[in-house]
C-alpha positions as CSV (number, residue, x, y, z in Angstrom):
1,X,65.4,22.7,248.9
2,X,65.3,23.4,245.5
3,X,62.7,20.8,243.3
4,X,63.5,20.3,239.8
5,X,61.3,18.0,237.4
6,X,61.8,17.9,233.9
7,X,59.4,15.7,231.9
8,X,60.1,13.9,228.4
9,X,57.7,12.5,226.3
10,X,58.4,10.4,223.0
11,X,61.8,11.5,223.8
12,X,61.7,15.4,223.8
13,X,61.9,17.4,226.8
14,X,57.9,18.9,226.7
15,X,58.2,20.9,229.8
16,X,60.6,21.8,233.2
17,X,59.5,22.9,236.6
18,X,61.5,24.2,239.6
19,X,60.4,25.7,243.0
20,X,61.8,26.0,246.2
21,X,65.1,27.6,247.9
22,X,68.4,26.3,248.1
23,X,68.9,27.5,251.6
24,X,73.2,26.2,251.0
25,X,74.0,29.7,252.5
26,X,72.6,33.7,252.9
27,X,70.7,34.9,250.3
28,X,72.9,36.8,247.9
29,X,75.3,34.5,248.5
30,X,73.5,31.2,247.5
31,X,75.6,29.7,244.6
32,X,73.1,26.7,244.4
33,X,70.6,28.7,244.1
34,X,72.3,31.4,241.4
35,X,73.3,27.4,239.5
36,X,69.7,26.5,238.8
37,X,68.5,30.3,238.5
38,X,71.2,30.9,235.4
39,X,70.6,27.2,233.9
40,X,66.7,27.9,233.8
41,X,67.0,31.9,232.9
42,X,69.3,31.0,229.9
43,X,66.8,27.8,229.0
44,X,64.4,30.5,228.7
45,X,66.5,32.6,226.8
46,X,67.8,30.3,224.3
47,X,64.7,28.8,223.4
48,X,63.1,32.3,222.8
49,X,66.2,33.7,221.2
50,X,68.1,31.6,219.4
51,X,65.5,28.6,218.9
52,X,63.0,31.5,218.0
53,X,60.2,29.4,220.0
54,X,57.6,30.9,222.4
55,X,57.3,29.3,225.3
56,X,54.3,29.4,227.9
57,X,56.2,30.4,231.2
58,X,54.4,30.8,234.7
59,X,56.8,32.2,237.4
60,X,56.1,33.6,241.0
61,X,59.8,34.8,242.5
62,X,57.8,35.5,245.8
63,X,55.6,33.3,247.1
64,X,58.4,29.8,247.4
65,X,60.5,30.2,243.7
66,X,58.4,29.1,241.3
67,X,58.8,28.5,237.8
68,X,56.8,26.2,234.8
69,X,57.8,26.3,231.6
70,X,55.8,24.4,228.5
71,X,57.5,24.0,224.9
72,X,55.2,24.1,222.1
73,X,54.9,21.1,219.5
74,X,57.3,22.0,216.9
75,X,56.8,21.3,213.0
76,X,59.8,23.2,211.9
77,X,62.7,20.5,212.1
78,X,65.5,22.6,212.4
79,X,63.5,24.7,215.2
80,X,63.1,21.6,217.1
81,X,66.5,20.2,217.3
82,X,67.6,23.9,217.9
83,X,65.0,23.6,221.1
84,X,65.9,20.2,221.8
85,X,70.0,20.2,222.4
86,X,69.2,23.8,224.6
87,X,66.7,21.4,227.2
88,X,69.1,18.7,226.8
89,X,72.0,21.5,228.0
90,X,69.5,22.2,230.3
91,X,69.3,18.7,231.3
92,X,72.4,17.8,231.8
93,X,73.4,20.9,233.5
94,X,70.7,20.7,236.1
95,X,71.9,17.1,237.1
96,X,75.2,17.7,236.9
97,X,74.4,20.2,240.1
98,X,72.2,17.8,241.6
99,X,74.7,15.7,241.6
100,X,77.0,18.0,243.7
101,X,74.9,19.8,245.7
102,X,71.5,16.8,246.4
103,X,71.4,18.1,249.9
104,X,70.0,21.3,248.4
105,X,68.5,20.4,245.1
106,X,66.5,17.5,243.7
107,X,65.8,16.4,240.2
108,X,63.1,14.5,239.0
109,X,63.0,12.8,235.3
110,X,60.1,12.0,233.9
111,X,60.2,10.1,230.7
């Protein structure tokens, strides 16, 4: 199973975890799996390429699926909002396959 927790605090998203497998069918084949693995890759890739804010990523792909990723305070307004509505795409995305799928993936708010 899949283990997603994304934690708010004075109402920004601050960071997002996710380990575990999906195991809902062969690997390859997994579309539970390829769900969160796009939704986090393009988190990742939105806030480094359009928001133009470094985040501190820790990943292991072998050892379980393992992925942390920390945003950085933000001072720039326009940066932030930019970073926000991508985590709160994120967000919404995430739980909208949770929803679906919470025999295979679970996701964990934390405000």
């Amino acid at each position: 199973m899949i283990k997603a927790k994304i934690t708010h605090e004075k109402g920004q998203i601050v960071d997002f975890e996710m380990t575990g497998h999906a195991d809902f069918a062969e690997y390859g084949s997994d579309i539970v799996c390829a769900a969160a693995s796009v939704l986090t890759i393009s988190t990742v890739n939105g806030l480094t390429s359009v928001a133009n804010v470094t985040v501190d990523v820790d990943m292991d792909d072998e050892n379980g699926g393992f992925m942390h990723v920390v945003i950085p305070s933000l001072s720039d307004e326009k940066q932030r909002l930019q970073a926000q509505a991508i985590l709160q795409t994120f967000e919404k995305g995430l739980l909208d396959v949770t929803a679906r799928y919470g025999q295979y993936i679970q996701t964990a708010v934390i405000n």
